[in-house]
C-alpha positions in Angstrom: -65.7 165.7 120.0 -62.2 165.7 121.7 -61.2 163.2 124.5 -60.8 164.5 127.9 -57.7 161.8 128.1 -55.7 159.2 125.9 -56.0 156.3 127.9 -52.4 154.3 128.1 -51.0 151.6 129.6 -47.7 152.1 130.9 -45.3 149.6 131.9 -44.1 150.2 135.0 -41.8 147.0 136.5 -38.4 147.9 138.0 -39.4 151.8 137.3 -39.7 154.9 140.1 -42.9 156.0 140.7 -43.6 158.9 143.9 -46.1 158.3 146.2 -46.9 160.9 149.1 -49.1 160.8 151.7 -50.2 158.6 154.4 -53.5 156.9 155.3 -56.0 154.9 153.3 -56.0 156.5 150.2 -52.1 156.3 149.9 -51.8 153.0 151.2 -54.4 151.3 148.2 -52.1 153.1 145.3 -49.7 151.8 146.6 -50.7 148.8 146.5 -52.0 149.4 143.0 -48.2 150.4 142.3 -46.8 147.6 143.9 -49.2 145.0 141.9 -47.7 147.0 138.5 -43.5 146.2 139.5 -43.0 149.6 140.3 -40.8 150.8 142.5 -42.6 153.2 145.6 -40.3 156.2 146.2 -39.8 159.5 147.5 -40.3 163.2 146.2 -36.3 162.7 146.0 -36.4 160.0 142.8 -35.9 160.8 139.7 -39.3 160.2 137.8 -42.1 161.0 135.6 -45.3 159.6 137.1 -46.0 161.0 140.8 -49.3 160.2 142.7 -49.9 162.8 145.7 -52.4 161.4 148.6 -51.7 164.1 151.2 -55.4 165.5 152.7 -53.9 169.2 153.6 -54.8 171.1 151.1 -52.0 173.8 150.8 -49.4 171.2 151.3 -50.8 168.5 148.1 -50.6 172.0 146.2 -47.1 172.6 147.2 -45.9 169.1 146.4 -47.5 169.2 143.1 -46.3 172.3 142.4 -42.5 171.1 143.1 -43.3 167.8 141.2 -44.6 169.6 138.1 -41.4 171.9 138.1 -39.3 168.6 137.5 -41.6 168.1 134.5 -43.3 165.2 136.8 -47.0 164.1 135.5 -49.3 164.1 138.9 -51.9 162.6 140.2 -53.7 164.2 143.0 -55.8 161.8 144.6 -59.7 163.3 145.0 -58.8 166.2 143.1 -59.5 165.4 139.6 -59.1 169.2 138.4 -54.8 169.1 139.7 -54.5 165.4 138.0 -51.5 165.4 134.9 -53.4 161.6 134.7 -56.2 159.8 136.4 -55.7 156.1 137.3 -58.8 153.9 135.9 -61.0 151.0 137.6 -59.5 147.9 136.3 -60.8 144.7 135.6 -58.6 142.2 135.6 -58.3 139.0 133.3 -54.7 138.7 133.2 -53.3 139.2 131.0 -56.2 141.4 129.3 -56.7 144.6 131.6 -59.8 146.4 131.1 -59.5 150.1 132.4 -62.8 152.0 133.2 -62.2 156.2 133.4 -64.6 159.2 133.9 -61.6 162.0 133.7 -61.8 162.1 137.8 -66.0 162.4 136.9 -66.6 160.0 139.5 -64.7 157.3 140.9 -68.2 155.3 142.1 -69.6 155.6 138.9 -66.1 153.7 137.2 -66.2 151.2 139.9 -69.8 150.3 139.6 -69.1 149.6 135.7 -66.1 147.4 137.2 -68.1 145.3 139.1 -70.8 145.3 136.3 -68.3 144.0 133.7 -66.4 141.3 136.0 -69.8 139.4 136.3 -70.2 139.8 132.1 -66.6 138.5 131.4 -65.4 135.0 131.7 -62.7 133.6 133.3 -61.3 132.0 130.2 -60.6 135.2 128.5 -57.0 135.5 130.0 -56.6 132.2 128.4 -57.8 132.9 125.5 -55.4 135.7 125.1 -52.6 133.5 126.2 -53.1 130.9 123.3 -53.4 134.2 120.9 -50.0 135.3 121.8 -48.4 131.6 121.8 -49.8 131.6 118.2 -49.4 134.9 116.8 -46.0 133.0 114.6 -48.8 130.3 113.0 -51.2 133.4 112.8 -48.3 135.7 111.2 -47.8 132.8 108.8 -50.7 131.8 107.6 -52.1 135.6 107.3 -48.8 137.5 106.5 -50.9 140.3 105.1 -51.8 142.6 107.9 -55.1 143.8 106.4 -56.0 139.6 105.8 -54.7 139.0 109.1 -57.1 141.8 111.1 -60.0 140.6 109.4 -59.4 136.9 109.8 -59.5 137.7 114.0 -62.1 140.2 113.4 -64.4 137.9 111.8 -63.5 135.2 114.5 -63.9 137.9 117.7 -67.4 138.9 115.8 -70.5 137.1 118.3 -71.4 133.4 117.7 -67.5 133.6 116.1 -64.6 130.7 116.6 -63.0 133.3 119.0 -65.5 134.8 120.7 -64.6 136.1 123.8 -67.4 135.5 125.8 -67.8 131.6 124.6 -64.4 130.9 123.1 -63.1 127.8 125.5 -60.0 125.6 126.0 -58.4 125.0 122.4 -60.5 127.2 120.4 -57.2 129.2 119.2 -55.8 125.8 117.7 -59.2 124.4 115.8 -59.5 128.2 114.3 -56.2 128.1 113.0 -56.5 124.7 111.3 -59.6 125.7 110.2 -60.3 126.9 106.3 -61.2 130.7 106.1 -60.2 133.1 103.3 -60.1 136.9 104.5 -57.8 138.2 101.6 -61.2 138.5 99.3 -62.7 141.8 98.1 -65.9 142.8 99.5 -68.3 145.8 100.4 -71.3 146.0 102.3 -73.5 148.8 102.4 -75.1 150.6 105.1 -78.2 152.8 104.6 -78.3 155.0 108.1 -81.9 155.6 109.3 -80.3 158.4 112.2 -77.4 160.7 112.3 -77.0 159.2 115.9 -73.8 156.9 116.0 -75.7 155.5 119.3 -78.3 154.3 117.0 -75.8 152.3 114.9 -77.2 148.4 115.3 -74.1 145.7 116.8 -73.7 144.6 112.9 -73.1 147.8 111.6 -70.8 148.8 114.5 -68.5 145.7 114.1 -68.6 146.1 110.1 -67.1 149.5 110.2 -64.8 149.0 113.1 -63.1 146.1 110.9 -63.3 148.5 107.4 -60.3 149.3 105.5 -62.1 152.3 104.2 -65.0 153.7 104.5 -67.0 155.8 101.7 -69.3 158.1 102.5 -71.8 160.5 101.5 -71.0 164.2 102.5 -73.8 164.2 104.7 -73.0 161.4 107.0 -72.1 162.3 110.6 -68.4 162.4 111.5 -69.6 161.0 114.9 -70.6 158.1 112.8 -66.8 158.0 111.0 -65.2 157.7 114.1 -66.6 154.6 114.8 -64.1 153.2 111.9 -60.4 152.7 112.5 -58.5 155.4 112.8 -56.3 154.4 109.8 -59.2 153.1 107.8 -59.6 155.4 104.8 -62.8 157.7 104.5 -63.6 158.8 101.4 -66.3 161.0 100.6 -68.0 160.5 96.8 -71.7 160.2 95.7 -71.3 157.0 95.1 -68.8 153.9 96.0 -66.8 151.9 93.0 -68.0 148.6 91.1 -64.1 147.4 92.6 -63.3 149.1 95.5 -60.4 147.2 96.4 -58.8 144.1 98.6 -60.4 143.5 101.9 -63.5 145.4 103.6 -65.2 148.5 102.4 -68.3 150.3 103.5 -70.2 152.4 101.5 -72.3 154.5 103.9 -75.5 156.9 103.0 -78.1 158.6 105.6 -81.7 158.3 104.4 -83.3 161.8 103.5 
């Protein structure tokens, strides 16, 4: 199953972004542009983003037709089938942005989810990712193996974990990177799928494979299911997984008959 996007954040402080039109819809991305550092212009600028709010018809099509032949990516506000890119619902826990997209789908639909998740996140979780990034050195240091390293925060991310996001308070960054934990050890945990349905994955299994560092598989199994691993975590179809697989996390995944 293909994505209708690739969702990106793009920094955009100091930078040229167009904006036409007048009226509501023009003034609220600009203000959305504004909040990101850019810098509002005219269809004169040189630039590669362009966001087009005019309500005539025939002239948003001739604007975006102009813009496009200056290799310009568009966004054509309420007309999700002319958009180069779509701007998301955003939750904001600064600095951890959430963006919510349907593809231009519906815009109601992304901002109810917005409003659904600001109640479920806590306020702490900007900190949280503030005392991340003023430790990554200590973190780099004590886990300079990128494979021990992602499944050290993994584990600590997982629920009821020294990190969790939803409970992780003042000073948890600190007491988890005193604390003694060994990720650099060999281990594999094996998953016996009762569905072909990735939905019908339970939480356990779904965080297991998103932290894998390879995945082996039976030929049967779902590449629906597969994608749920990282996309550089090796998949490796055999009949059966190895008595060593290897440093770090593996899954050995089979779908019951």
């Amino acid at each position: 199953m293909s994505w209708h996007s690739l969702p990106l954040f793009v920094r955009l402080a100091g930078r040229p972004v167009i904006l036409l039109g007048k009226g509501e819809a023009a003034d609220a991305k600009r203000r959305l542009l504004e909040r990101a550092g850019a810098v509002v212009s005219d269809e004169d600028a040189e630039a590669v983003l362009a966001i087009v709010a005019i309500d005539d018809e025939q002239d948003a099509r001739a604007a975006i037709d102009r813009l496009r032949a200056r290799h310009i990516l568009v966004n054509a506000v309420d007309r999700p089938d002319w958009c180069d890119f779509t701007l998301p619902a955003i939750v904001d826990r600064d600095p951890v942005l959430i963006a919510i997209g349907t593809g231009g789908a519906s815009a109601g639909l992304a901002a109810a989810l917005r409003q659904r998740l600001e109640a479920l996140l806590p306020a702490t979780l900007g900190g949280l990712a503030t005392a991340l990034f003023t430790g990554r050195p200590t973190i780099r240091r004590r886990y300079p193996d990128s494979g021990d390293r992602r499944r050290a925060l993994g584990g600590a991310f997982a629920e009821g974990g020294a990190l969790d996001p939803f409970r992780a308070g003042e000073g948890a960054v600190d007491a988890w990177i005193g604390a003694s934990n060994d990720a650099s050890r060999s281990e594999l945990v094996e998953i016996a799928l009762t569905s072909p349905d990735a939905d019908d994955l339970t939480l356990r299994q779904a965080r297991v494979l998103a932290l894998a560092d390879r995945v082996y598989h039976r030929a049967d199994v779902p590449a629906t299911i597969l994608d749920r691993a990282r996309a550089d975590a090796a998949r490796i179809e055999c009949n059966a997984a190895p008595v060593d697989p290897g440093k770090g996390l593996s899954v050995d995944l089979t779908l019951a008959g």
